[in-house]
PQR file of N, CA, C, O and H, with PARSE charges and radii, in Angstrom:
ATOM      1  N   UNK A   1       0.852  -1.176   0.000 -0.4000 1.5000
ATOM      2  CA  UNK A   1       0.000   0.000   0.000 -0.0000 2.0000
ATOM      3  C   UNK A   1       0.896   1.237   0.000  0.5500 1.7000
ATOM      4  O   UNK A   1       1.884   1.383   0.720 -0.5500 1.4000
ATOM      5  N   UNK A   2       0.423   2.123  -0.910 -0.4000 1.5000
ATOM      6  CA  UNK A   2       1.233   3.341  -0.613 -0.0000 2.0000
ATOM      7  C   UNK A   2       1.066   4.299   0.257  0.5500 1.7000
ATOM      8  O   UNK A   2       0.168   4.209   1.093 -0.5500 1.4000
ATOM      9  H   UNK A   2      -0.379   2.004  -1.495  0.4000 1.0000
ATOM     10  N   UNK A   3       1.777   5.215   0.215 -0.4000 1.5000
ATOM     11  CA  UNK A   3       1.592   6.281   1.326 -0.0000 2.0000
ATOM     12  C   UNK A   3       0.361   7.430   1.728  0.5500 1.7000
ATOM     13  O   UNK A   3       0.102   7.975   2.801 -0.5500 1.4000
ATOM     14  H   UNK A   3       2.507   5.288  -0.464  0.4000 1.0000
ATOM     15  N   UNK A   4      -0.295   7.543   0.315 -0.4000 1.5000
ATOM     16  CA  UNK A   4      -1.350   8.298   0.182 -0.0000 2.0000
ATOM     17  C   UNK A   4      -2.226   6.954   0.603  0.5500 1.7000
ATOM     18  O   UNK A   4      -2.558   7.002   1.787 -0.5500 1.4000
ATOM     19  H   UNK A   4      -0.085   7.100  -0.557  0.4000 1.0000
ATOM     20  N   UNK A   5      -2.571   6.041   0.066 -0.4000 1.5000
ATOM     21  CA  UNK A   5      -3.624   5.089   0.658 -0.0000 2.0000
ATOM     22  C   UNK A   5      -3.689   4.553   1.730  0.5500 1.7000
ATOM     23  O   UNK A   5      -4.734   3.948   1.969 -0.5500 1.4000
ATOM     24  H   UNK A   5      -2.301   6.002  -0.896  0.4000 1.0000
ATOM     25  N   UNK A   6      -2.735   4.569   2.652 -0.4000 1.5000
ATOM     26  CA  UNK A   6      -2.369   4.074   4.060 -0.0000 2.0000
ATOM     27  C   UNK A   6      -2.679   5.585   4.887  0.5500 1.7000
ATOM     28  O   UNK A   6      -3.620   5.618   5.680 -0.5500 1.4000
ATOM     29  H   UNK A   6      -1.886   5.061   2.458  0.4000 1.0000
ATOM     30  N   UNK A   7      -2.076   6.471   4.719 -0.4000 1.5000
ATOM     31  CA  UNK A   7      -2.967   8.028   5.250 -0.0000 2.0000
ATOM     32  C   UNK A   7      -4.367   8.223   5.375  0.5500 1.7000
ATOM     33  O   UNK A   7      -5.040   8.381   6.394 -0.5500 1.4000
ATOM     34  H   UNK A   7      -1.312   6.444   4.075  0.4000 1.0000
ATOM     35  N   UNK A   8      -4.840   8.172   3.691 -0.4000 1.5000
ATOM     36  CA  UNK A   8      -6.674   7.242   3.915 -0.0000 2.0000
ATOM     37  C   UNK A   8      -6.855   6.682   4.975  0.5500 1.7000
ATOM     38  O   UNK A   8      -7.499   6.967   5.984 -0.5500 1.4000
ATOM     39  H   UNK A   8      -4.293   8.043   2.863  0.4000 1.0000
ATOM     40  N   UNK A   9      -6.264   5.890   4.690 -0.4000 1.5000
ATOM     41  CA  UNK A   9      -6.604   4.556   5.509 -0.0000 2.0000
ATOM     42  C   UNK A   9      -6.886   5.026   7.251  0.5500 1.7000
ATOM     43  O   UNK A   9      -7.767   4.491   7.923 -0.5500 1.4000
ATOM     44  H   UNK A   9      -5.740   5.658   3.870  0.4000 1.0000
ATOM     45  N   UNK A  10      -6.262   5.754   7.610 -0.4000 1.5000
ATOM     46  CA  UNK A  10      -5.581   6.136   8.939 -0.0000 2.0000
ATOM     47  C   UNK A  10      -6.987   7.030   9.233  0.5500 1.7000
ATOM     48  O   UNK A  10      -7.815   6.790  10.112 -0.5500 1.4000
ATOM     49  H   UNK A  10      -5.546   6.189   7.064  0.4000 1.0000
ATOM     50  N   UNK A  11      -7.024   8.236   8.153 -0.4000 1.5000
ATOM     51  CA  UNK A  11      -7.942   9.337   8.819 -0.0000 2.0000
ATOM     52  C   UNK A  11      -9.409   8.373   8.663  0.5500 1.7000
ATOM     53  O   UNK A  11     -10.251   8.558   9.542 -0.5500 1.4000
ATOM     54  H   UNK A  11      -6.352   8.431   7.439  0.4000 1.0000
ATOM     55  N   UNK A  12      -9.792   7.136   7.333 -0.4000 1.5000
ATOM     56  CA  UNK A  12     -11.006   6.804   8.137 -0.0000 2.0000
ATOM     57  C   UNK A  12     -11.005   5.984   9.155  0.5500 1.7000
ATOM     58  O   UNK A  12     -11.902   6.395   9.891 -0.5500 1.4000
ATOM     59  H   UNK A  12      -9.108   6.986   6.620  0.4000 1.0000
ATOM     60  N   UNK A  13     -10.491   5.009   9.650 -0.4000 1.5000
ATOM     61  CA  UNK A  13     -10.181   4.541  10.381 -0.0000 2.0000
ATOM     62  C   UNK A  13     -10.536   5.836  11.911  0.5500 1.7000
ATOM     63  O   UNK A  13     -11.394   5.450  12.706 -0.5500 1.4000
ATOM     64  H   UNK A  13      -9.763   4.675   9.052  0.4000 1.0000
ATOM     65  N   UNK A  14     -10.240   6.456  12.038 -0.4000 1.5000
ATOM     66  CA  UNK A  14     -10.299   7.720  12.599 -0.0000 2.0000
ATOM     67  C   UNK A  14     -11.951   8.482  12.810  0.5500 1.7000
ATOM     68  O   UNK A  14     -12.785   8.771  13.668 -0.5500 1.4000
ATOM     69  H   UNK A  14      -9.544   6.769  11.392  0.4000 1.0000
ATOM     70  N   UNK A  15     -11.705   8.531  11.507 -0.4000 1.5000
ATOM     71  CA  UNK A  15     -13.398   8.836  11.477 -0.0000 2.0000
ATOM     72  C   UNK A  15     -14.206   8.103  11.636  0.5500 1.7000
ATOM     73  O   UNK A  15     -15.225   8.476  12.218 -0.5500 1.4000
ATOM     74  H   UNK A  15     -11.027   8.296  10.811  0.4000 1.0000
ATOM     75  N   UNK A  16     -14.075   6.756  11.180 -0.4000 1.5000
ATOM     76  CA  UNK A  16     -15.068   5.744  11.297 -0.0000 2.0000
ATOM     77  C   UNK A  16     -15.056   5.306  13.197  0.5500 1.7000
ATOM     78  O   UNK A  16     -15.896   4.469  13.529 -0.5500 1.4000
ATOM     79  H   UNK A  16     -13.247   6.454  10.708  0.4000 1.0000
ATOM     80  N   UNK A  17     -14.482   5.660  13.893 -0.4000 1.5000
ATOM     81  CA  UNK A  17     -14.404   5.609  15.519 -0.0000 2.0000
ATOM     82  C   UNK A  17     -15.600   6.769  15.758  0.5500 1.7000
ATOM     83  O   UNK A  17     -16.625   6.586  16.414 -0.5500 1.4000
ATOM     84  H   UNK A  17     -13.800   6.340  13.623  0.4000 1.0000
ATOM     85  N   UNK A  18     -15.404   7.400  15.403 -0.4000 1.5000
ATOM     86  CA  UNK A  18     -16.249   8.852  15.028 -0.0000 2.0000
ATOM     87  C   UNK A  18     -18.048   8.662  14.863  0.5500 1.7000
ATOM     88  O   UNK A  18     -18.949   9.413  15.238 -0.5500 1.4000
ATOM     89  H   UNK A  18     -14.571   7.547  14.870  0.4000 1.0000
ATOM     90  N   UNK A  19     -18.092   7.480  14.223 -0.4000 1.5000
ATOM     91  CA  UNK A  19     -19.190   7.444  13.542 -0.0000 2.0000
ATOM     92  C   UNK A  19     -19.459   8.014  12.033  0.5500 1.7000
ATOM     93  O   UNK A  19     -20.481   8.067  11.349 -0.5500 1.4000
ATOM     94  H   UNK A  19     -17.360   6.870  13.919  0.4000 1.0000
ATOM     95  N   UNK A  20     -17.898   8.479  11.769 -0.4000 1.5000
ATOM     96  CA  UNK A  20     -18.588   9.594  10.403 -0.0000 2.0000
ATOM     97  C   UNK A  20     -17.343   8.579   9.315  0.5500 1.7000
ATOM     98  O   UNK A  20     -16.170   8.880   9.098 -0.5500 1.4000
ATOM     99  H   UNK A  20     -17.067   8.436  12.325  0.4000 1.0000
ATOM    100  N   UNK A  21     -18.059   7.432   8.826 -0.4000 1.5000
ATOM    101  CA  UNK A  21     -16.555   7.045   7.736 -0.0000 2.0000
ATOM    102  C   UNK A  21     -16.700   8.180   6.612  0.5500 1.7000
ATOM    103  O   UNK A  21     -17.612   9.002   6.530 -0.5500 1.4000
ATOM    104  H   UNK A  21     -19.013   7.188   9.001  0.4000 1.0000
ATOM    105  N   UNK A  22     -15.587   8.037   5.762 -0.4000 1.5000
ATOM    106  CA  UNK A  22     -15.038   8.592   4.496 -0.0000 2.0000
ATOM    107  C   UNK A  22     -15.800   8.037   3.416  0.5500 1.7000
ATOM    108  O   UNK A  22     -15.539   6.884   3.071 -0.5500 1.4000
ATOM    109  H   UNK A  22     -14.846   7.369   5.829  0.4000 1.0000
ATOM    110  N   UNK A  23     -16.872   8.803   2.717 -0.4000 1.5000
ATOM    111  CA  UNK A  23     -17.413   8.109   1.253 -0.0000 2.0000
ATOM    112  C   UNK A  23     -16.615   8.101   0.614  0.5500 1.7000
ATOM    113  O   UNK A  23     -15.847   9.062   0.569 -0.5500 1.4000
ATOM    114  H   UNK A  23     -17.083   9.739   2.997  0.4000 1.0000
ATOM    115  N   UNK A  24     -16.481   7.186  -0.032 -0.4000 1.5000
ATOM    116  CA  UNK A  24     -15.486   7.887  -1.900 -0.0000 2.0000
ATOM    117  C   UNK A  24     -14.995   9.050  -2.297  0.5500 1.7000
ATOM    118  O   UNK A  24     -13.852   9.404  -2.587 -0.5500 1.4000
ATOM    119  H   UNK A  24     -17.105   6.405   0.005  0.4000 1.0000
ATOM    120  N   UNK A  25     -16.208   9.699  -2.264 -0.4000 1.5000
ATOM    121  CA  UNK A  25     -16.002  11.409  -2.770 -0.0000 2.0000
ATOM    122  C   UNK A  25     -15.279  11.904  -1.804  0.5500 1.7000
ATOM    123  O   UNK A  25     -14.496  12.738  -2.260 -0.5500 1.4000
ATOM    124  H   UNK A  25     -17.136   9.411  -2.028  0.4000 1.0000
ATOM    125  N   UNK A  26     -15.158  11.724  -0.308 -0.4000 1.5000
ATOM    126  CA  UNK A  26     -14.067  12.518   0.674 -0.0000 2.0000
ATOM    127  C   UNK A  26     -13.038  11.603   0.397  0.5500 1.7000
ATOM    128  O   UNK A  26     -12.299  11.777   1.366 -0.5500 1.4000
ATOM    129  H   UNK A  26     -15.794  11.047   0.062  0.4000 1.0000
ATOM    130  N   UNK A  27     -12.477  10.678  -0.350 -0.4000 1.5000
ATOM    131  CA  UNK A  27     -11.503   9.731  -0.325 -0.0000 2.0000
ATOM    132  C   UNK A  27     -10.757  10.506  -1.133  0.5500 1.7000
ATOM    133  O   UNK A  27      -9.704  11.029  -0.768 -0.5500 1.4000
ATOM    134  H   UNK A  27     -13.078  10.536  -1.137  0.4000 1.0000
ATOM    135  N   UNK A  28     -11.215  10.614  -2.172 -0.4000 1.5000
ATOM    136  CA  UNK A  28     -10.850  11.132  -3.529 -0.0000 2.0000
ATOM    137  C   UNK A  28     -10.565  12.858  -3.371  0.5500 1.7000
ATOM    138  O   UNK A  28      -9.826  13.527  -4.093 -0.5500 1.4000
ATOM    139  H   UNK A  28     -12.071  10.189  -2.467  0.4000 1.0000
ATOM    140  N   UNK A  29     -11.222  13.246  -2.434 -0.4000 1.5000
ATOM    141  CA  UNK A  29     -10.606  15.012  -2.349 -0.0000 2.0000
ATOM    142  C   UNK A  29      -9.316  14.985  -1.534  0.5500 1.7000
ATOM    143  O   UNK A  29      -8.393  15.788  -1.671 -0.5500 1.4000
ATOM    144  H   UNK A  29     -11.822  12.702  -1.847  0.4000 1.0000
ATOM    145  N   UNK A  30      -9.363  13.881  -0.593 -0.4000 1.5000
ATOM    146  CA  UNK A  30      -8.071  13.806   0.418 -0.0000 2.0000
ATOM    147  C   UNK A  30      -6.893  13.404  -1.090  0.5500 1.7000
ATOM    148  O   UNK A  30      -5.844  14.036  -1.216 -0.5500 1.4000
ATOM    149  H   UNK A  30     -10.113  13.229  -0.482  0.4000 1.0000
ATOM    150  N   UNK A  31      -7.219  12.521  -1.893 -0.4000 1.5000
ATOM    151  CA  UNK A  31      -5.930  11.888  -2.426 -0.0000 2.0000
ATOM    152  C   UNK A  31      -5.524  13.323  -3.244  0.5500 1.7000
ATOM    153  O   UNK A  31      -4.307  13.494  -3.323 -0.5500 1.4000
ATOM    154  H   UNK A  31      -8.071  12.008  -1.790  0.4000 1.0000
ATOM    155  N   UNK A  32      -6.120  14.069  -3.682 -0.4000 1.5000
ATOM    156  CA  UNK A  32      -6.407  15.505  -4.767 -0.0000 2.0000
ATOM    157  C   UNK A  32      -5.205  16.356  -4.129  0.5500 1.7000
ATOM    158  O   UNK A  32      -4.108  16.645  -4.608 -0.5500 1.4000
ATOM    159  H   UNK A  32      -7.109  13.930  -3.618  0.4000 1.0000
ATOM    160  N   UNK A  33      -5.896  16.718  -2.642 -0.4000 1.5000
ATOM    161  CA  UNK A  33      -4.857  17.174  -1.605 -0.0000 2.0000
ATOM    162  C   UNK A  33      -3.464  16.755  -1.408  0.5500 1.7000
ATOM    163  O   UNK A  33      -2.487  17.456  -1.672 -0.5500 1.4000
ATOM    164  H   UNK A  33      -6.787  16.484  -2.253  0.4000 1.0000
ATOM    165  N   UNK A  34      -3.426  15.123  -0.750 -0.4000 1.5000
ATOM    166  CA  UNK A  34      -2.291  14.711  -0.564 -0.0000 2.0000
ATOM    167  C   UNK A  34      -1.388  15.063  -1.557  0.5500 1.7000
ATOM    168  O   UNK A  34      -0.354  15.678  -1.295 -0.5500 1.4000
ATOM    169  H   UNK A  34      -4.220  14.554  -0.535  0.4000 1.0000
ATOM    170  N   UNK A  35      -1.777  14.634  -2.954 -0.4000 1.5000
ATOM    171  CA  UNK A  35      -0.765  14.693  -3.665 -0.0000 2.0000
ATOM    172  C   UNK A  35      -0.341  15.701  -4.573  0.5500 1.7000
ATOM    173  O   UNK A  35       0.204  15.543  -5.665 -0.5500 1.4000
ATOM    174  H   UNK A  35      -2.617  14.135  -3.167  0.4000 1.0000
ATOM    175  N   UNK A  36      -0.808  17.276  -3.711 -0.4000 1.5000
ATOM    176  CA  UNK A  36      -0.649  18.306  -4.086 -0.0000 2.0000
ATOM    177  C   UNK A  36      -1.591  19.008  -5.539  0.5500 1.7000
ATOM    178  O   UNK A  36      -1.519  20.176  -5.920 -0.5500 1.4000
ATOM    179  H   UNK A  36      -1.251  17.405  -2.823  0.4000 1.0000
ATOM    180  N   UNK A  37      -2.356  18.014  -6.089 -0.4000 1.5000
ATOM    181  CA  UNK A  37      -3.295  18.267  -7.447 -0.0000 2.0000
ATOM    182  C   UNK A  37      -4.188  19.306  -6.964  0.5500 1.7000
ATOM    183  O   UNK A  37      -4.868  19.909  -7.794 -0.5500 1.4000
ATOM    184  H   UNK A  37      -2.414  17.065  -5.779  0.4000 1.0000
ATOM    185  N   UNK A  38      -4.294  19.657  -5.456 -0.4000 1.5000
ATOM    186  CA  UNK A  38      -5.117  20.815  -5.244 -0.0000 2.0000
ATOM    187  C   UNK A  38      -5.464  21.325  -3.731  0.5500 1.7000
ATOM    188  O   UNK A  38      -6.309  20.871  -2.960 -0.5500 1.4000
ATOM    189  H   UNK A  38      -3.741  19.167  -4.782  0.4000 1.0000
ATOM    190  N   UNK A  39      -4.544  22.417  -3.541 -0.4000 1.5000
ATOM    191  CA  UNK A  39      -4.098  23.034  -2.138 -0.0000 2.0000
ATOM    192  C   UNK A  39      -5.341  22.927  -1.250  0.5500 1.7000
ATOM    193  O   UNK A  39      -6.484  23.037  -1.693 -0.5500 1.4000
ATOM    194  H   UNK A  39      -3.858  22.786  -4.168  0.4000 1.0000
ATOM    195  N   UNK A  40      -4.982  22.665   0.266 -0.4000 1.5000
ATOM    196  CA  UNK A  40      -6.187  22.407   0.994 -0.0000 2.0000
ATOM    197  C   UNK A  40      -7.110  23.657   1.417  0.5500 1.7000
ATOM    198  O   UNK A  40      -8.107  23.802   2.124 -0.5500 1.4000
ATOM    199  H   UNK A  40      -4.053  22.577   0.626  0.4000 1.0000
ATOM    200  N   UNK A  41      -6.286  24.490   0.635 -0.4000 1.5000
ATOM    201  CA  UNK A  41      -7.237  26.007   0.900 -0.0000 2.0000
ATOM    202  C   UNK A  41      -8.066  26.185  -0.113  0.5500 1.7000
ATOM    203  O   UNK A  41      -9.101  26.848  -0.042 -0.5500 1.4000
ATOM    204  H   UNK A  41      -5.476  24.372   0.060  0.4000 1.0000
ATOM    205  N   UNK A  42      -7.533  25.429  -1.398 -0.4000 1.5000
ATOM    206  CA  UNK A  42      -8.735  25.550  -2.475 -0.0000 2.0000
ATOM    207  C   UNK A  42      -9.841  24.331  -2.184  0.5500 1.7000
ATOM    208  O   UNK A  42     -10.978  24.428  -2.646 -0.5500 1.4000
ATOM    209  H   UNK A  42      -6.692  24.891  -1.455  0.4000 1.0000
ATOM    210  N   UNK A  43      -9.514  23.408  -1.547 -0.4000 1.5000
ATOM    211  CA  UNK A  43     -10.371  22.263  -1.563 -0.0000 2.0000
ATOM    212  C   UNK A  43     -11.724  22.751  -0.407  0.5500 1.7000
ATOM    213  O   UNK A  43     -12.887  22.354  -0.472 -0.5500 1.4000
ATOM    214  H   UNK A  43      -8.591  23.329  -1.172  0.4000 1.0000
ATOM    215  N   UNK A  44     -11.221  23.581   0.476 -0.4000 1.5000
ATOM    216  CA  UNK A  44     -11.754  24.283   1.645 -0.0000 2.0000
ATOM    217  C   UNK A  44     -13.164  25.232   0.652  0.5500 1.7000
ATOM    218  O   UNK A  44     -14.394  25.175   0.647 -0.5500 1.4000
ATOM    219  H   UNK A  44     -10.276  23.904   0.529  0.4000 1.0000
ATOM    220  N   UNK A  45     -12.113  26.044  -0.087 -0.4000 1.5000
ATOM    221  CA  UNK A  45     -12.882  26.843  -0.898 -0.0000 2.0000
ATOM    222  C   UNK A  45     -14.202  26.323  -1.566  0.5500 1.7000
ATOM    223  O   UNK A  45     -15.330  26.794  -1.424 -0.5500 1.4000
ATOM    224  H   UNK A  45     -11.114  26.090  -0.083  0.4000 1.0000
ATOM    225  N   UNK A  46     -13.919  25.532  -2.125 -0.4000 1.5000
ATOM    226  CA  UNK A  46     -15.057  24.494  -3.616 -0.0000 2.0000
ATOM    227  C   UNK A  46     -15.885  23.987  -2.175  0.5500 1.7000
ATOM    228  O   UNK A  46     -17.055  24.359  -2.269 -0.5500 1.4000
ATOM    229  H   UNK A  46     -13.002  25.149  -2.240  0.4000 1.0000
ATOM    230  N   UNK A  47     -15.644  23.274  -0.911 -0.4000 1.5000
ATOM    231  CA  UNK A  47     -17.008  22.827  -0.631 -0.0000 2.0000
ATOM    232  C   UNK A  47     -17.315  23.508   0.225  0.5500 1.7000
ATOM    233  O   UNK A  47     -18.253  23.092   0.904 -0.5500 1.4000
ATOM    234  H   UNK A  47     -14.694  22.972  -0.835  0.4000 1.0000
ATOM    235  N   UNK A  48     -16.444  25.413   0.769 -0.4000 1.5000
ATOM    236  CA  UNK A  48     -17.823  26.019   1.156 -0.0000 2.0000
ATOM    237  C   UNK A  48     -18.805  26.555  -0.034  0.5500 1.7000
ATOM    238  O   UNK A  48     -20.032  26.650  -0.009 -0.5500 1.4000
ATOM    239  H   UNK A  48     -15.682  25.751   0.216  0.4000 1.0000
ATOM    240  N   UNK A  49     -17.726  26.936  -1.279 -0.4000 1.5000
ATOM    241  CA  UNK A  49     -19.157  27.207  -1.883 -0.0000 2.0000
ATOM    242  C   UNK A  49     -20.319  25.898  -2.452  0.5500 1.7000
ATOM    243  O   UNK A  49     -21.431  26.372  -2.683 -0.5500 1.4000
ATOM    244  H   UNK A  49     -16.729  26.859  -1.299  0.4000 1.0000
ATOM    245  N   UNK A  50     -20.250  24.894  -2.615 -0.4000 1.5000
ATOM    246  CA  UNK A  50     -21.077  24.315  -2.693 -0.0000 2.0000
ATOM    247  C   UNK A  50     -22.045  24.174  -1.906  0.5500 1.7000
ATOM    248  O   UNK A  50     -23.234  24.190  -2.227 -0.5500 1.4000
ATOM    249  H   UNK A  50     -19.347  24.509  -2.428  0.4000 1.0000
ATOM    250  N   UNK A  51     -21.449  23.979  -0.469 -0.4000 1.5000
ATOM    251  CA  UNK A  51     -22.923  24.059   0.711 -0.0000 2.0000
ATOM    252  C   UNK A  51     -23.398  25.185   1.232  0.5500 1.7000
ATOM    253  O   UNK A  51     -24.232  25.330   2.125 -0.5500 1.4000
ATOM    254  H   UNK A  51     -20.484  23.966  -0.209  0.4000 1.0000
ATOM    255  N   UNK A  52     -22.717  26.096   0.514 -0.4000 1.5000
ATOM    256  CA  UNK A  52     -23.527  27.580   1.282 -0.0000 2.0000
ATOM    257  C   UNK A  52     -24.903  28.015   0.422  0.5500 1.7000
ATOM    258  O   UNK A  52     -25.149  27.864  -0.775 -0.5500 1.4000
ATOM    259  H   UNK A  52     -22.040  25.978  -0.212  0.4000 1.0000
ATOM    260  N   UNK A  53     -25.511  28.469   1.236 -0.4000 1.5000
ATOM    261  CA  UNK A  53     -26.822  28.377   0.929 -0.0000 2.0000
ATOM    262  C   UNK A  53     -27.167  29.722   0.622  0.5500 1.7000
ATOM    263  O   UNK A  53     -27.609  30.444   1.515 -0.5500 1.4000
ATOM    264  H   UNK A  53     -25.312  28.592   2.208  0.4000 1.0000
ATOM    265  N   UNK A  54     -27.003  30.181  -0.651 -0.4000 1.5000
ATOM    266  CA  UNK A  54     -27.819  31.887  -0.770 -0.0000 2.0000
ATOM    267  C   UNK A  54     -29.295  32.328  -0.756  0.5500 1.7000
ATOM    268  O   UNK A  54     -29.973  31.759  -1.611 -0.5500 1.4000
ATOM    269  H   UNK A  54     -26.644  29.594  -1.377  0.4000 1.0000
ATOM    270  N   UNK A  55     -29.854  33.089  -0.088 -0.4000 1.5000
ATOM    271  CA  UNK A  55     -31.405  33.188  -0.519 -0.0000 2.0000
ATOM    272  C   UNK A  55     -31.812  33.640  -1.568  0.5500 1.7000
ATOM    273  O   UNK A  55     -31.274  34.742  -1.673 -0.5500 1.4000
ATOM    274  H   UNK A  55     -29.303  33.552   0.607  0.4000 1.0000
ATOM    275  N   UNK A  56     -32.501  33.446  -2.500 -0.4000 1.5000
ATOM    276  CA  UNK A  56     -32.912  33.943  -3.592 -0.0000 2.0000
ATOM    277  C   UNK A  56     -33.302  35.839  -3.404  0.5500 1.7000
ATOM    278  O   UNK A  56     -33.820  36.607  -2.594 -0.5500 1.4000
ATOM    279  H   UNK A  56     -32.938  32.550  -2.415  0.4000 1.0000
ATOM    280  N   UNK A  57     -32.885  35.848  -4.260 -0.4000 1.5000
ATOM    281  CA  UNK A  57     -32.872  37.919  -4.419 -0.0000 2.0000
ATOM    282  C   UNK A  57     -33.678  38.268  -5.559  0.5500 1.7000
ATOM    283  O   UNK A  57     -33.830  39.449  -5.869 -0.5500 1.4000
ATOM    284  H   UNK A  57     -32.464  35.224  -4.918  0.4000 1.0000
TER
END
């Protein structure tokens, strides 16, 4: 196993103690991150704007 998939491995493992495991889609933004394809300040960025909620104007 490599190093990015054993890190996975670790934070669900982690989370899953938690009650909250890792779907796919958080699997796949961590590996994006890890392996630098996309800074954790932009990854921060993309899913507040996705869940923020604007009121219609």
């Amino acid at each position: 196993m490599d190093r990015v998939e054993k890190l996975i491995g670790e934070i669900n493992g982690t989370m899953a103690i938690e009650g909250m495991p890792l779907t796919e889609q958080d699997k796949a933004r961590l590996r994006e991150c890890i392996t630098g394809k996309t800074s954790y300040d932009e990854m921060v960025k993309r899913l507040v704007k996705k869940h923020t909620v604007r009121p219609d104007r």
